[in-house]
C-alpha positions in Angstrom: 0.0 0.0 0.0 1.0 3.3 -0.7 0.0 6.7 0.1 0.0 10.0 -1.0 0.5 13.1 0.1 -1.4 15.8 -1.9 -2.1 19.6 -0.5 -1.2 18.4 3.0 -3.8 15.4 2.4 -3.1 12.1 2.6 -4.4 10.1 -0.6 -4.5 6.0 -0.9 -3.3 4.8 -4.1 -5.0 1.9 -5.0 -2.4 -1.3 -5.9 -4.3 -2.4 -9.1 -5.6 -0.6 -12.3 -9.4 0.1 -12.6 -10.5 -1.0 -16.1 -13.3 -0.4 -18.1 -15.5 -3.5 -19.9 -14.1 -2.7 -23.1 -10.4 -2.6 -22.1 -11.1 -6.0 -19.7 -13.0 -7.5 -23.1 -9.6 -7.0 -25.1 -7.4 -7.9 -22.0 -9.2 -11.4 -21.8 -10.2 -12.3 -25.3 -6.4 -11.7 -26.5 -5.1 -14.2 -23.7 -3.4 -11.1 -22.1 -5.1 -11.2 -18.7 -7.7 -14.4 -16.7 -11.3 -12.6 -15.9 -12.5 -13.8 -12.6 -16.1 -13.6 -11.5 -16.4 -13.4 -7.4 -20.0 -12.9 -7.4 -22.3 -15.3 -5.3 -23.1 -18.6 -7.6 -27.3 -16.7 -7.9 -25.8 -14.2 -9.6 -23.3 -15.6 -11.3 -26.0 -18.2 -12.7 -28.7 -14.9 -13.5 -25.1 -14.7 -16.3 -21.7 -14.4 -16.6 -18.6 -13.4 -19.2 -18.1 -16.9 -20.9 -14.7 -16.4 -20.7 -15.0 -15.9 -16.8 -13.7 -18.2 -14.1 -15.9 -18.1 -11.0 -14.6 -17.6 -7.6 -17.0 -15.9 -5.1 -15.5 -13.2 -3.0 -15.4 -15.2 0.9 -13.2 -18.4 -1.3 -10.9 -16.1 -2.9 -10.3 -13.9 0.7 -9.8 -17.6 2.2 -7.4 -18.9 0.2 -5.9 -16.5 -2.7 -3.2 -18.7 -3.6 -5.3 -21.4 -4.9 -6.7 -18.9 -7.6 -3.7 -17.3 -8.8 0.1 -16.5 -8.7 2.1 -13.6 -8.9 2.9 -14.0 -12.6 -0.9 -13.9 -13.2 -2.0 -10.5 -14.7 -6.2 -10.8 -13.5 -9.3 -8.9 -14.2 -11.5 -9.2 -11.4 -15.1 -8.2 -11.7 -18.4 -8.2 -10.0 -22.0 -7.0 -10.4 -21.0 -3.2 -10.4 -17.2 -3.2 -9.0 -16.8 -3.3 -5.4 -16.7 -6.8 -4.6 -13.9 -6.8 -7.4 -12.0 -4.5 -5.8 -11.4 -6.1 -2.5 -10.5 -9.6 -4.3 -8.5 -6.9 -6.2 -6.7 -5.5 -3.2 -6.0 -9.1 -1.7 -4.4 -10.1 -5.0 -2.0 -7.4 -4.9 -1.5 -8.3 -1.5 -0.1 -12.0 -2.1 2.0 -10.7 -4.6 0.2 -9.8 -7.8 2.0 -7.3 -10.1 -1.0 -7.0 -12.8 -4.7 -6.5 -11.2 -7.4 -4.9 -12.5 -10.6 -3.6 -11.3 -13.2 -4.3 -14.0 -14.9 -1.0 -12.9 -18.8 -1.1 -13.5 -18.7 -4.9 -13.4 -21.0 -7.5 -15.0 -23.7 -4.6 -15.4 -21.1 -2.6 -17.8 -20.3 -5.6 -19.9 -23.8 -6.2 -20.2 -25.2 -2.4 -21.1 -22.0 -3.4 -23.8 -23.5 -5.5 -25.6 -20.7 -8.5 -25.1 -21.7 -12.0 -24.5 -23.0 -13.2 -21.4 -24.2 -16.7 -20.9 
């Protein structure tokens, strides 16, 4: 974690990248970057990315390591982002070099127009 300071005020600086659906899209359909879903398994069967694997949020917190290493470069995403970011943060934690926040979620790749399934 790092931390800023900007006009005497302390500012967090976030230890992944927040994406948008299109640049998460490219990441993952090029083979650049893995998408994981950590949504609960209702939502995640109400539709997903089909390139998505899923991981709800409380697995991933318990046990990062089984999902992914620190050569990994990830795309997290959620319904709308802020699940995401926490599996985001705890990624960067054990190590990860290349996270990203798919900022919007499930909901942005949907308004999109990309597949869901």
């Amino acid at each position: 974690m790092s931390v800023n300071v900007v006009n005497n005020q302390e500012e967090y600086e976030e230890p992944f990248e927040r994406i948008d659906a299109e640049r998460a899209r490219r990441m993952v359909d090029s083979g650049e970057a893995r998408l994981i879903d950590v949504r609960e398994q209702d939502e995640w069967d109400a539709g997903h990315a089909p390139q998505a694997q899923h991981v709800p949020l409380k697995e991933f917190l318990a046990n990062p390591g089984k999902y992914v290493q620190p050569a990994d470069k990830v795309v997290f995403t959620c319904a709308v982002g802020q699940r995401s970011a926490v599996a985001a943060e705890m990624a960067a934690a054990v190590g990860l070099e290349h996270v990203y926040n798919l900022e919007g979620g499930i909901k942005d790749w949907r308004a999109r127009g990309f597949p869901v399934e």
